[in-house]
C-alpha positions in Angstrom: 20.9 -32.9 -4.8 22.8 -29.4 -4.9 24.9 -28.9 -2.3 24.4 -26.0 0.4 26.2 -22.9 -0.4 29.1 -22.3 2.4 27.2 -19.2 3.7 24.3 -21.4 4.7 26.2 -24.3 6.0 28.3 -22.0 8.0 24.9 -20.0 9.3 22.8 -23.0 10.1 25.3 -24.1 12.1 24.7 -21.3 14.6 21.1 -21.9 14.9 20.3 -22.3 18.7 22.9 -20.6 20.0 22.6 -17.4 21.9 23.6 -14.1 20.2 23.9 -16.3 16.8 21.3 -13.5 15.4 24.2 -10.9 15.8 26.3 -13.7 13.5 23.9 -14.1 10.5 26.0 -13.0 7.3 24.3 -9.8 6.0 22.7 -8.6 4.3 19.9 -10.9 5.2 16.4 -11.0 5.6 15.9 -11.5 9.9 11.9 -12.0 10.7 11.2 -11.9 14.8 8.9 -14.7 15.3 7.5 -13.5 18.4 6.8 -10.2 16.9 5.4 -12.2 13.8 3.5 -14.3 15.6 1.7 -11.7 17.5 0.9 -9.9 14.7 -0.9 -13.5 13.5 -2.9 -13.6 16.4 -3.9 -9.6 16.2 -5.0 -10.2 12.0 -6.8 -13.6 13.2 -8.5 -12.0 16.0 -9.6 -9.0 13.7 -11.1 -11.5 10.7 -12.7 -13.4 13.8 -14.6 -10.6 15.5 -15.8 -9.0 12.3 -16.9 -12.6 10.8 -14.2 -13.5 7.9 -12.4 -16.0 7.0 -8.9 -15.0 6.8 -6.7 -16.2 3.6 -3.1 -14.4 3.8 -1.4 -13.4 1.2 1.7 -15.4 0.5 3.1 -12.8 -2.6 4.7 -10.8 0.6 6.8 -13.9 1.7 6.8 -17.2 -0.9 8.0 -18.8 2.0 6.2 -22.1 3.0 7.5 -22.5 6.4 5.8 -18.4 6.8 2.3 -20.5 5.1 2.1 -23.3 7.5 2.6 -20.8 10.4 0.2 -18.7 9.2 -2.8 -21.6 8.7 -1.6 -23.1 12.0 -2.6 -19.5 13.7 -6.3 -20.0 11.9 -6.0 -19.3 8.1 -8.2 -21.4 5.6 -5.3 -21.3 3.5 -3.1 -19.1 1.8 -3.6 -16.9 -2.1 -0.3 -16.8 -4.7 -0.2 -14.1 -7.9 1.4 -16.8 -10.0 1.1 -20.6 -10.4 4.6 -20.9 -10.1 3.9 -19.8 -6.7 1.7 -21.7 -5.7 3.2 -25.0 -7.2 5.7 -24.2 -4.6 3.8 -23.8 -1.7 1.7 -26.9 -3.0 5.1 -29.0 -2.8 6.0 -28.1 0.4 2.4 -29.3 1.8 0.1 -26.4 1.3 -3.2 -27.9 0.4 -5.9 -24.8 0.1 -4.2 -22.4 -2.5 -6.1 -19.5 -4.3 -4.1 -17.9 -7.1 -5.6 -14.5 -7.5 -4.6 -13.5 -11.2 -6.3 -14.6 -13.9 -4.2 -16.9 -16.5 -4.1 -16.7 -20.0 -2.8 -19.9 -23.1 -3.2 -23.8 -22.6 0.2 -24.7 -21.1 -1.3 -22.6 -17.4 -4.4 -23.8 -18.0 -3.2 -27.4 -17.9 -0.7 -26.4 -14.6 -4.3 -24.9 -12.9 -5.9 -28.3 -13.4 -2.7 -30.6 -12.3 -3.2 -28.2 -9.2 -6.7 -28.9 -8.7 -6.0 -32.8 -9.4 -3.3 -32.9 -6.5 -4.6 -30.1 -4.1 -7.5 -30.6 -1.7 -8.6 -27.2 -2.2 -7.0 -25.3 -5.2 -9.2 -22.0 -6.7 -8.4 -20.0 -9.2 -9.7 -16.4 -10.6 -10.7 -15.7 -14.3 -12.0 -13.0 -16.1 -12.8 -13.8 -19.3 -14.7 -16.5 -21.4 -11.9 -18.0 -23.2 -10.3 -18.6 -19.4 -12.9 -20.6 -18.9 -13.1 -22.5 -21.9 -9.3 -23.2 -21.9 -9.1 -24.2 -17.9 -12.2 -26.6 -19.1 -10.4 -28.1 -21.7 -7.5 -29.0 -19.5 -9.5 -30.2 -17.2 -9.1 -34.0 -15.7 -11.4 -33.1 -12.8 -13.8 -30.2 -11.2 -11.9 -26.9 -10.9 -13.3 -24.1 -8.5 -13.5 -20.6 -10.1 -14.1 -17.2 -9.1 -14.5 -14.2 -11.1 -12.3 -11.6 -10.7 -13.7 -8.3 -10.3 -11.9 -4.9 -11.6 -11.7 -2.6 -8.5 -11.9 0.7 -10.5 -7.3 -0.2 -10.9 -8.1 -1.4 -14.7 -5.7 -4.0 -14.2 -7.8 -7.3 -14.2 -11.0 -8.4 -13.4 -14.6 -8.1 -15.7 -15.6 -4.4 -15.8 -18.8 -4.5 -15.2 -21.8 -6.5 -14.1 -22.7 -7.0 -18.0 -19.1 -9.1 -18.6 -19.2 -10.7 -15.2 -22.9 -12.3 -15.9 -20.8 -13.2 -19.5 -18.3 -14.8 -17.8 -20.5 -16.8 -15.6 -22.3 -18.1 -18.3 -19.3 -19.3 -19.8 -18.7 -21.3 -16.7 -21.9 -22.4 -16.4 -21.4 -23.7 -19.6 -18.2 -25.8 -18.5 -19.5 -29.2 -16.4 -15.4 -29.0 -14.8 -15.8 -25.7 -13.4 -17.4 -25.4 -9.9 -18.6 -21.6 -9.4 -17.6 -20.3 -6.1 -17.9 -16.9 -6.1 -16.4 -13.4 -6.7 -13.0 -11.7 -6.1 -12.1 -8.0 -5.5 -9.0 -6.5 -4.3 -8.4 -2.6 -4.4 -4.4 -2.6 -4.7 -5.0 1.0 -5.0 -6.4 1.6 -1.8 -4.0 -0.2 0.5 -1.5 2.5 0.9 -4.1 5.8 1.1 -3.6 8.0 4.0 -5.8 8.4 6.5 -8.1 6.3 7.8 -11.4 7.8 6.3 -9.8 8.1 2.6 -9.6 4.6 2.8 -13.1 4.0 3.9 -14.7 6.3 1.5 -12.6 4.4 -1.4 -13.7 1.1 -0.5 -17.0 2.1 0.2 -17.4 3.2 -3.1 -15.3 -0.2 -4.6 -17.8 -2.5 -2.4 -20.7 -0.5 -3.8 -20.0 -1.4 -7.5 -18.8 -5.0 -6.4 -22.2 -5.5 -4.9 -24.2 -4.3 -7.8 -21.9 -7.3 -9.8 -23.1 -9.6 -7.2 -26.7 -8.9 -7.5 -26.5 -9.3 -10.9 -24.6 -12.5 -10.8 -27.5 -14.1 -8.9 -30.1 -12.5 -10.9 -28.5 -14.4 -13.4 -28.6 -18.1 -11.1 -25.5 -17.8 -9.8 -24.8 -18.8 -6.1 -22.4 -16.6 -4.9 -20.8 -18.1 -1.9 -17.0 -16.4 -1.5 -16.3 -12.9 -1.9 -13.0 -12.3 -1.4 -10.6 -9.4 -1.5 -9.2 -6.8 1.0 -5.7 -6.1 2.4 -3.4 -4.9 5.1 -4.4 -1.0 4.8 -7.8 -1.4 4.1 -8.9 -4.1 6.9 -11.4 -1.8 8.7 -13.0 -0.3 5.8 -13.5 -3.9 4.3 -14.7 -5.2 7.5 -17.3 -2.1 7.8 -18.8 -2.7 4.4 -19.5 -6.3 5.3 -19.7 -7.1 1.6 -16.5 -9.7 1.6 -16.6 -13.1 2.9 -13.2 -13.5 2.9 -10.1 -11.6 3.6 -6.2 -11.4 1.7 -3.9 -9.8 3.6 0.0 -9.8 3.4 2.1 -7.4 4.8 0.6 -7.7 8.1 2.4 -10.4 9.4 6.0 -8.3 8.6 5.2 -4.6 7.7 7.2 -2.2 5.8 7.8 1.4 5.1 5.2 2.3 2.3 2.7 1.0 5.3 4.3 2.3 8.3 4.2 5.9 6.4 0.4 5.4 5.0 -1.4 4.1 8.2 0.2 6.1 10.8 -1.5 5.7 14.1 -4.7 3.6 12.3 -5.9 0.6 14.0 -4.8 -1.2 10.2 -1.3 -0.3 10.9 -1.6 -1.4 14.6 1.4 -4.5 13.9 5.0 -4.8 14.6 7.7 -4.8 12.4 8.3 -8.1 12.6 10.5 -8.3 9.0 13.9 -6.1 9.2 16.8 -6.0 7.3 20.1 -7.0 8.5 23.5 -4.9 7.2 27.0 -4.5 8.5 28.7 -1.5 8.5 31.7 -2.5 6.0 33.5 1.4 5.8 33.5 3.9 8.3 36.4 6.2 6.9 34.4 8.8 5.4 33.7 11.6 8.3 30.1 12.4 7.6 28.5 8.6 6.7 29.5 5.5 6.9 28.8 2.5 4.1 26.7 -0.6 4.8 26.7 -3.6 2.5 23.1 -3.4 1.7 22.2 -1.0 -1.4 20.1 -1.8 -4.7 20.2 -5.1 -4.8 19.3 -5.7 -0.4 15.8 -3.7 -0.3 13.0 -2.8 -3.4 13.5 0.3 -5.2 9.9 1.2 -5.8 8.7 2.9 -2.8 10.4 5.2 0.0 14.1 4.5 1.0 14.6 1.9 4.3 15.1 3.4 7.3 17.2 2.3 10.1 15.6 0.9 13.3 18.2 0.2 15.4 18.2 2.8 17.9 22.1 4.3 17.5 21.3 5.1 13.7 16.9 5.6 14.7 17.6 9.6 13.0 20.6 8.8 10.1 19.3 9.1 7.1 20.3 6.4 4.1 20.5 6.6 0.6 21.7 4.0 -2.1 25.0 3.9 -3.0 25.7 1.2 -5.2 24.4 -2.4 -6.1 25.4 -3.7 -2.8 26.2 -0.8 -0.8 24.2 2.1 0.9 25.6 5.2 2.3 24.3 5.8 6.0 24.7 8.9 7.9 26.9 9.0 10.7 24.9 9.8 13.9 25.2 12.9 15.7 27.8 12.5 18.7 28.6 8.9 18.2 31.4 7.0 16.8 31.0 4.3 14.4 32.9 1.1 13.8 33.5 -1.5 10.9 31.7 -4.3 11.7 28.6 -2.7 13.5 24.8 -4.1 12.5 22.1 -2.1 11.3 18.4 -3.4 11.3 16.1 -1.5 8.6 13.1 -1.4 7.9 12.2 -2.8 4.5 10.2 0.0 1.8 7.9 -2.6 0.7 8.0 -6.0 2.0 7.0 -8.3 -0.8 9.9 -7.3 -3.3 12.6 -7.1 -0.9 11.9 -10.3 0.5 11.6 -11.5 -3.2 15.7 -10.8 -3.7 16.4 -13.0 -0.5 17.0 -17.1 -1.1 16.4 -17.4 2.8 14.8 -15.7 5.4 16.2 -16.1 9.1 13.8 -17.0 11.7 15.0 -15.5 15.6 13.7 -15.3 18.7 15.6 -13.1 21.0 19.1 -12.8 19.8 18.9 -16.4 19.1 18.7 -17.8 15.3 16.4 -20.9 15.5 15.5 -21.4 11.8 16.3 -20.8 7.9 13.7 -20.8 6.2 14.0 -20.8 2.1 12.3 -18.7 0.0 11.0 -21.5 -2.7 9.1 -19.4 -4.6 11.2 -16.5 -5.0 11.6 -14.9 -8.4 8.4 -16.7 -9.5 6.7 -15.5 -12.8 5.4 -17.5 -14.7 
């Protein structure tokens, strides 16, 4: 077994004691349970009233301990981008996995099927013939399938009702594979602005989608799961009443690239339960100061973090290195080494994706650390 680094021993051993949040070594990733977990109960309450089932998305965290909170607050289970994902969250007890990109070559096909062997509820997205054929020959027992359905992104998913009637034949074809349904997420709606952009989007994504579904069962299939949605376009997907199911992630932590998109929507209604932790490591220059959180502390593909705690609420950061960021000084205050900064990540699921850990507090109390098994999974 590999021994703890010294960090972690050292950190874990302030768990439970008050004020140990202000001693977690930075930067580290700080989730506020109570924040998170009301943010459960609002998303669970949401996919309750409007009639879905709700299926989280676990490519924001890859954090077990985050799964089994969020199916203990009413999930049916949990989605992963990549098997390697989900064979984590499958070793650390998560039984109802959906991995929502399709797979391609024998060696995945025969990791979907030891998954569907082991799992009580393991489903899996494909949107091709030759998926099907190659998760069927892999196959030591019944696999549940869904087709994946191409938003209007052009990333995955058939293109059209013509290749997903194709593809259903293929699985029809295939005694292993159990047809369950349809999925369709709009990536590229999430982060629109304003409410009704969002809802004309979707509404013209569920439109096509449906036409896909009627001629899936025009063809004999029984279309029982439609899946797809996210954080940013909840209401719109809810309004449509075309899904069955629901994938949200970045709900249950928020981020920048959603804080700026949904404003004062009811999507964006959630805390920010997920910050960033950094420590003021300089303070000689006279206009900024340096934290110890830069390139490789936050993602790099949206808007820059932005400090939350309330001394440095209007200083403006910038990168300034691999591990260092330069923070402006704020206006009439005085800054020392050693002072904490809480940000606000850009966008949650690649930050959280450079962390081994994240730390769990309630209060200013650290009561868990939970690891990240699935971080830097690809394959």
């Amino acid at each position: 077994m590999t021994e703890e680094r010294p960090h972690l021993a050292a950190t874990r051993s302030l768990i439970g004691q008050p004020g140990s949040r202000a001693l977690i070594p930075t930067p580290a990733a700080v989730l506020d349970l109570d924040a998170f977990d009301r943010n459960l109960a609002k998303m669970a309450g949401r996919a309750k009233a409007a009639g879905l089932a709700l299926r989280p998305h676990a490519k924001s965290h890859k954090c077990s301990a985050v799964a089994h909170r969020q199916i203990e607050a009413g999930a049916v289970g949990i989605c992963c981008a990549k098997l390697a994902e989900a064979e984590a969250m499958a070793a650390a007890g998560i039984g109802a996995i959906l991995v929502t990109s399709p797979i391609a070559g024998a060696e995945r096909a025969q990791r979907a099927a030891r998954l569907a062997q082991d799992l009580p509820d393991f489903r899996i997205v494909i949107d091709h013939p030759d998926g099907a054929a190659e998760l069927a020959t892999a196959a030591e027992g019944p696999i549940q399938v869904l087709i994946d359905v191409d938003p209007g992104m052009g990333r995955t998913g058939v293109h059209d009702a013509a290749q997903a009637v194709e593809v259903f034949r293929a699985i029809q074809a295939q005694p292993n594979l159990r047809f369950l349904g349809v999925q369709c997420y709009g990536g590229h709606w999430q982060h629109m602005e304003g409410a009704n952009a969002r809802a004309a989007a979707v509404a013209d994504g569920m439109a096509c989608l449906s036409r896909v579904i009627a001629a899936l069962r025009e063809a004999g299939a029984e279309v029982t799961v439609v899946t797809g949605g996210g954080t940013g376009s909840f209401a719109a997907d809810a309004a449509q009443g075309v899904l069955t199911e629901v994938q949200p992630g970045s709900f249950a932590f928020m981020d920048r690239e959603y804080r700026d998109a949904l404003k004062a929507d009811p999507d964006g209604a959630f805390e920010q339960a997920l910050t960033i932790a950094a420590t003021v490591i300089s303070a000689n220059h006279p206009q900024w100061v340096t934290v110890d959180a830069g390139l490789k502390a936050f993602s790099t593909d949206g808007p820059l973090p932005v400090a939350v705690t309330p001394k440095f609420a209007a200083s403006a950061y910038r990168f300034f290195g691999d591990e260092h960021g330069r923070l402006m000084r704020p206006e009439g205050s005085d800054v020392a080494r050693g002072e904490r900064v809480d940000f606000v990540p850009p966008h949650v699921d690649p930050t959280l994706d450079r962390y081994d850990v994240i730390h769990f507090v309630r209060g200013d109390v650290l009561v868990e650390i939970a690891p990240v098994e699935a971080r830097g999974a690809s394959q």
